[in-house]
C-alpha positions in Angstrom: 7.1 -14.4 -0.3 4.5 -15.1 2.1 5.1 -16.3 5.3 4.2 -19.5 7.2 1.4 -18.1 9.1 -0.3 -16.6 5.9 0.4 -20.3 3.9 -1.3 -22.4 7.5 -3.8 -19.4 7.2 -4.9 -19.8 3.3 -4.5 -23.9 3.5 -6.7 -23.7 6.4 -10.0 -22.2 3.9 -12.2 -24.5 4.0 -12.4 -24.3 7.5 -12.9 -20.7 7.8 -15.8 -20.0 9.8 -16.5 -16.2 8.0 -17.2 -16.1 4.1 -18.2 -14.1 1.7 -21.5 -14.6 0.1 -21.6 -16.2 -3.3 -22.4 -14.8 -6.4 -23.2 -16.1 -9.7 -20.5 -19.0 -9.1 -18.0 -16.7 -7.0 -17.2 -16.1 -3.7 -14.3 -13.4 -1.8 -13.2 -13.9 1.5 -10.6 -12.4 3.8 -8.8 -13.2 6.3 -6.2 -12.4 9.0 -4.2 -14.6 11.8 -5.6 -12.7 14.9 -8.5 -10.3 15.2 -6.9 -8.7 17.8 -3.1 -6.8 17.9 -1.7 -4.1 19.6 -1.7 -0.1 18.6 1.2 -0.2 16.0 1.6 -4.0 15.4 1.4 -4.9 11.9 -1.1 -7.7 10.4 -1.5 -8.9 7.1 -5.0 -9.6 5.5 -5.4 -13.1 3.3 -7.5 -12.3 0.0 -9.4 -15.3 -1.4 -11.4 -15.8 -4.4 -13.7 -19.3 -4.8 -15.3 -20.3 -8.0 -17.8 -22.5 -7.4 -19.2 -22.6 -11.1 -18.3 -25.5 -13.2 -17.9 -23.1 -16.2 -16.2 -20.1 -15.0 -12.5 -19.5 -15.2 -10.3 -18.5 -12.9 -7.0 -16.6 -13.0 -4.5 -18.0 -10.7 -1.0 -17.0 -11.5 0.5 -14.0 -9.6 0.2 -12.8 -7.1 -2.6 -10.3 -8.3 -3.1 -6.5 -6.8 -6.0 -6.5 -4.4 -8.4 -4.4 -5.8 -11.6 -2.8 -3.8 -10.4 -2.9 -0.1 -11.8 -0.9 2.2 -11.7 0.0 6.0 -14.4 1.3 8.0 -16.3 2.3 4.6 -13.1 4.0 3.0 -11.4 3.0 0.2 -7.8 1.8 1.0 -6.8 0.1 -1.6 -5.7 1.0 -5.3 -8.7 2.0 -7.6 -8.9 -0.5 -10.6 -7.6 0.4 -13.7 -9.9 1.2 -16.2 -10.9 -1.9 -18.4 -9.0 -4.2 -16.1 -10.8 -7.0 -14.2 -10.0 -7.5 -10.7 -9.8 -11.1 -10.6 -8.3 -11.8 -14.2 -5.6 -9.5 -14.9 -4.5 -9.2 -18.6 -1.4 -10.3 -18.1 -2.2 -13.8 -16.5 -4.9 -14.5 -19.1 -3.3 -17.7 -20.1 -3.2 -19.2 -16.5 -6.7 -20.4 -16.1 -8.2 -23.3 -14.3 -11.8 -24.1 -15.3 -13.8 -23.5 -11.6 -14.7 -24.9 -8.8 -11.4 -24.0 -7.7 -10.0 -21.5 -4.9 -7.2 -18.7 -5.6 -5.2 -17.6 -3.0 -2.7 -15.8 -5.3 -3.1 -12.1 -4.5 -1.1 -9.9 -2.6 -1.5 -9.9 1.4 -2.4 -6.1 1.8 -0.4 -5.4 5.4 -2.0 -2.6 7.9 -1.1 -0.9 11.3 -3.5 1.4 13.4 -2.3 4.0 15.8 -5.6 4.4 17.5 -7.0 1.6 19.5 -10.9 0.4 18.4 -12.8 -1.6 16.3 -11.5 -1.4 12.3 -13.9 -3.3 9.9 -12.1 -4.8 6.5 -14.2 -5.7 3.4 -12.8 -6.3 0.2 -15.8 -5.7 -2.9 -17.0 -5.9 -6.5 -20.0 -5.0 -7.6 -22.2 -7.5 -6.1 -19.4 -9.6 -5.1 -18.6 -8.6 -1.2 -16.2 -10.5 1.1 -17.3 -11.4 4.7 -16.8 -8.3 7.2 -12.8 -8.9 9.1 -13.5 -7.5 12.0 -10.0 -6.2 13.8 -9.6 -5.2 17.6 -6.5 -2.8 17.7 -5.8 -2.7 21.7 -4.1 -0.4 24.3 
C-alpha cells in the first residue's frame, strides 16, 4: 500500500525537475519527498520507469522488485536473478501497454542512516541510469 505522499509524489512526474537520461526509448528516475531528514528518520525512494518509444512494451502490473539500487557506489539492493529482466518480470508478461507510457508500479525501497552526510541514490541498468537522489541526513 503506498501512502499519500508517495501517490502526490509519483502523480507529480512530469514535473520532476531531476531525470534520468533516456535510452533507446527508456528512461529511470527516482525520487523521494524531502532531500533532507534527520539521523534515523525513515524515507522512501519512488522508482519510475518512462517508455518513450512508440514500439516498446512495458510491464506495468505489480508492484515489481527494484532491481540495481545503489548508495554512495554500493550495491543495496537485490542482485537480479539470472535470466530475469528488471523491468518485465516473468510473471507480469501479460500486462503490457505498448509505450510511451510511465510505470510507477515498483516497490518504494525505504532507507534510514545513522550517520549524518551527504548519501547519493542511483538506481541502474546497463546503460540505463536514473538521475543522482541526492539525500542530506542531518544532526
Amino acid at each position: 500500500m503506498f501512502s499519500k505522499e508517495i501517490i502526490e509524489m509519483a502523480l507529480s512526474y512530469g514535473g520532476w525537475s531531476h531525470k534520468g537520461v533516456e535510452f533507446e526509448g527508456r528512461r529511470i528516475s527516482i525520487n523521494t519527498p524531502s532531500g533532507q531528514v534527520p539521523k534515523g528518520q525513515e524515507f522512501h525512494v519512488v522508482h519510475v520507469l518512462e517508455t518513450t518509444g512508440p514500439d516498446l512494451d512495458t510491464y506495468v502490473k505489480g508492484p515489481k522488485v527494484v532491481y540495481g539500487e545503489y548508495i554512495n557506489g554500493k550495491l543495496v539492493s537485490e542482485e537480479l536473478p539470472e535470466g530475469e529482466h528488471p523491468f518485465s518480470p516473468q510473471e507480469h508478461a501479460e500486462y503490457a501497454l505498448t509505450g510511451p507510457c510511465t510505470d510507477f508500479n515498483f516497490h518504494n525501497t525505504t532507507y534510514s542512516f545513522d550517520e549524518a552526510g551527504r548519501y547519493e541514490i542511483v538506481w541502474m541498468h546497463g546503460e540505463l541510469k536514473s538521475n543522482v537522489l541526492v539525500v542530506e541526513v542531518l544532526d
